[in-house]
C-alpha positions, 0 to 999 in steps of 0.5 A: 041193105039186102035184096029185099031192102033194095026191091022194096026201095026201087018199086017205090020209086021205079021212075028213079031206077029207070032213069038211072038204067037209061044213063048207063044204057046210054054209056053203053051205046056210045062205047060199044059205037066208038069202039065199033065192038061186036055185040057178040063179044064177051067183053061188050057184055061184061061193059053191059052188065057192069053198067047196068049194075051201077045204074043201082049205085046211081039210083042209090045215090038220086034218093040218098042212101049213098052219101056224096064221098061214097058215089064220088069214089064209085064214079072216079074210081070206076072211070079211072078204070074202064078209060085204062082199059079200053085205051089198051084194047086192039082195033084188030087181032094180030096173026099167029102164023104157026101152026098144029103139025098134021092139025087136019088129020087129027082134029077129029081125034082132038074133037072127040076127046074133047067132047066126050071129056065134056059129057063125062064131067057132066055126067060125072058131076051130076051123078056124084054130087047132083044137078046145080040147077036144084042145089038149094044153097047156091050153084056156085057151091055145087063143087064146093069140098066135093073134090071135083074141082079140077073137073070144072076147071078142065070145061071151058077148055074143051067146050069152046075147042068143041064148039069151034069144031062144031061151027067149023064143020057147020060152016064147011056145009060137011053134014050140018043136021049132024054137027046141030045135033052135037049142040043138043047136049051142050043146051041140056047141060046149060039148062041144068048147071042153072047159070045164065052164062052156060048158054052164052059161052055159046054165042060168045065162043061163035063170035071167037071162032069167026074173029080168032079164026076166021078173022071176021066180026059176025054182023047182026044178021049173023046174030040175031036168032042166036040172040033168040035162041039165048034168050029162050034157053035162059028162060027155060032154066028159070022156068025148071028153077020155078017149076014152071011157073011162067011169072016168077021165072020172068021176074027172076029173069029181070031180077037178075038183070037188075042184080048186076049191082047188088054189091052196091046195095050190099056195100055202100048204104050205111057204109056197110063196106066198113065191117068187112074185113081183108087182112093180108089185101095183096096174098088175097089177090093171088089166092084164086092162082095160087090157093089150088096150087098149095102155094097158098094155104086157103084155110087161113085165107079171107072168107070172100067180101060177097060171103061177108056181106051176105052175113053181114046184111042177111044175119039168117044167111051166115054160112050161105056161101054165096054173095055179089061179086066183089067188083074192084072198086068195093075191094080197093076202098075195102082193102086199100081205102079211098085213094088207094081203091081208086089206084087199084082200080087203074092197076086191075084195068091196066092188068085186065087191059093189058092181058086182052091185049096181049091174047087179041091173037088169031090163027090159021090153026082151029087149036091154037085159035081156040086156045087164043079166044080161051085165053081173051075170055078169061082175061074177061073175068079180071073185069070182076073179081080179081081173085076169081080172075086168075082162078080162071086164068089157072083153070085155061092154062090146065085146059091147055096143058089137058087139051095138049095130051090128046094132041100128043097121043093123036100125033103118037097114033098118027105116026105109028099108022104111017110106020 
């Protein structure tokens, strides 16, 4: 079932959808209360996303285009999950007392390279290979055999770095118009890579810089103008999609809320799922670590199940890359089958789970407390898919590794300036 299939089904009966989306909305409510998770925190999205998602799975089911089997898998498999994952969370990050030698004179080095290593990518990026926002295919592809890979890799690491120094120099009251004016690009640039998430790497990187370095949760008076402020900047990169079509782009808008379950349209009516092919299920897993390291040779390895899926139910759209995320439960019962998907599902959350944990770290040292969140963030995306989250992982540890040569060449300047 495409996309088209599935608006043409939930128009018709949209009293269904809705009360499938109050379900999850309602599951949502009472897990974010019980677990007392800030609205800010990226993994309260990533709960919300994925169970506005599957409100399409239950909405599939009410009218019969998911068989019993398929959405019983779907619910276990599901729960098995998130009740791993969420019974690893910690109440509170555990305090990492080291710190950076000499971090207060040379945080502002640190911040310059960091910054400025943001606006050259993309400055960069758009001039080699252009803008996301108006690449035709799919922005995802917009780096796709351009050989600039390794410049995306490197921006989730300088851009919350830079963000943590903005909020901080904003929260010392030292020349606040100033530090504002230094978000203007980061919007610009947001706006123009044409994903939702470039604007709230924002509003979740404030909430790691007060929970990871502050060591307070940011409370709703806090947040809510940045919510606003998302909010309006989101729609503005539907409007430049749109060319400034007012309907379309808050269609698009709540299209792409909606869509958070497209691999459930895509995959399960008519068990689509079982064209899908995944040899070698376990070397996939670890293609996005491995695969840019060499270790892996990705020529040979599978074409993404979104990409499959795509050909499989779009026959015009074959060698589109693009596609939905292949969440863990359509990859286990792809690659593992019935039993096997529901068991991977609680391995992924027992992984995902256990690396939250384990990065659920603040420091009294801006770096370090940048480069902890950094790392919570990115055990995030082990939520989706798993290939693509330790592609993330491989993307902070060369952050780190880039973020590390300004901290020697600050304290080698340092040094020489006292000698």
């Amino acid at each position: 079932m495409n996309n088209l299939d599935f608006f043409i089904l939930l128009n018709s009966s949209i009293w269904i959808y809705v009360t499938s989306l109050s379900v999850t909305v309602a599951l949502f409510y009472i897990t974010i209360k019980y677990y007392n998770l800030s609205l800010l925190n990226p993994l309260v999205f990533s709960l919300f996303t994925f169970l506005t998602g599957f409100s399409a799975a239950i909405f599939l089911y009410s009218i019969s285009k998911i068989d019993l089997n398929g959405f019983f898998y779907l619910v276990v498999s599901s729960l098995i999950f998130w009740i791993i994952l969420l019974s690893l969370l910690r109440r509170k990050n555990t305090l990492v007392r080291y710190r950076i030698k000499n971090e207060t004179k040379i945080s502002n080095f640190i911040f310059f390279g960091a910054y400025s290593s943001y606006l050259a990518f993309n400055i960069l990026t758009y001039y080699l290979i252009g803008i996301p926002i108006f690449n035709e295919d799919s922005r995802l592809s917009t780096y796709a055999g351009s050989g600039l890979g390794f410049l995306e890799r490197l921006q989730p690491a300088v851009l919350i770095y830079s963000l943590f120094y903005i909020f901080n120099k904003i929260n010392g009251n030292s020349g606040k118009i100033g530090y504002y004016l230094l978000f203007m690009p980061i919007m610009i640039f947001g706006i123009l890579s044409g994903s939702r998430s470039s604007f709230l790497i924002v509003a979740f990187s404030f909430w790691g810089y007060r929970t990871f370095y502050l060591g307070v949760q940011p409370n709703f008076k806090n947040v809510k103008k940045l919510f606003l402020v998302v909010i309006v900047l989101t729609l503005i990169s539907f409007l430049f999609q749109w060319s400034g079509d007012y309907y379309f782009a808050l269609i698009s808008f709540l299209e792409r809320i909606v869509a958070s379950g497209d691999i459930y349209w895509y995959a399960m009516p008519n068990e689509t799922w079982l064209q899908v092919t995944i040899q070698r299920p376990i070397e996939h897993i670890f293609t996005g670590f491995l695969g840019p390291l060499r270790i892996i040779d990705t020529a040979k390895s599978n074409t993404p199940i979104g990409f499959q899926l795509t050909s499989i139910v779009n026959p015009s759209m074959i060698d589109a890359k693009t596609g939905p995320v292949a969440l863990f439960q359509i990859f286990g019962l792809i690659s593992f089958g019935w039993v096997g998907g529901a068991i991977f599902s609680g391995a992924q959350g027992l992984l995902a789970g256990f690396a939250l944990r384990i990065t659920s770290l603040r420091s009294n040292s801006l770096l370090l407390s940048s480069l902890f969140y950094l790392f919570y963030y990115s055990s995030i995306m082990l939520l989706g898919d798993i290939s693509f989250g330790f592609g993330i992982f491989l993307s902070a540890l060369l952050g780190v590794i880039y973020l590390s040569l300004f901290v020697l060449i600050s304290q080698l300047f340092y040094k020489c300036q006292r000698g």
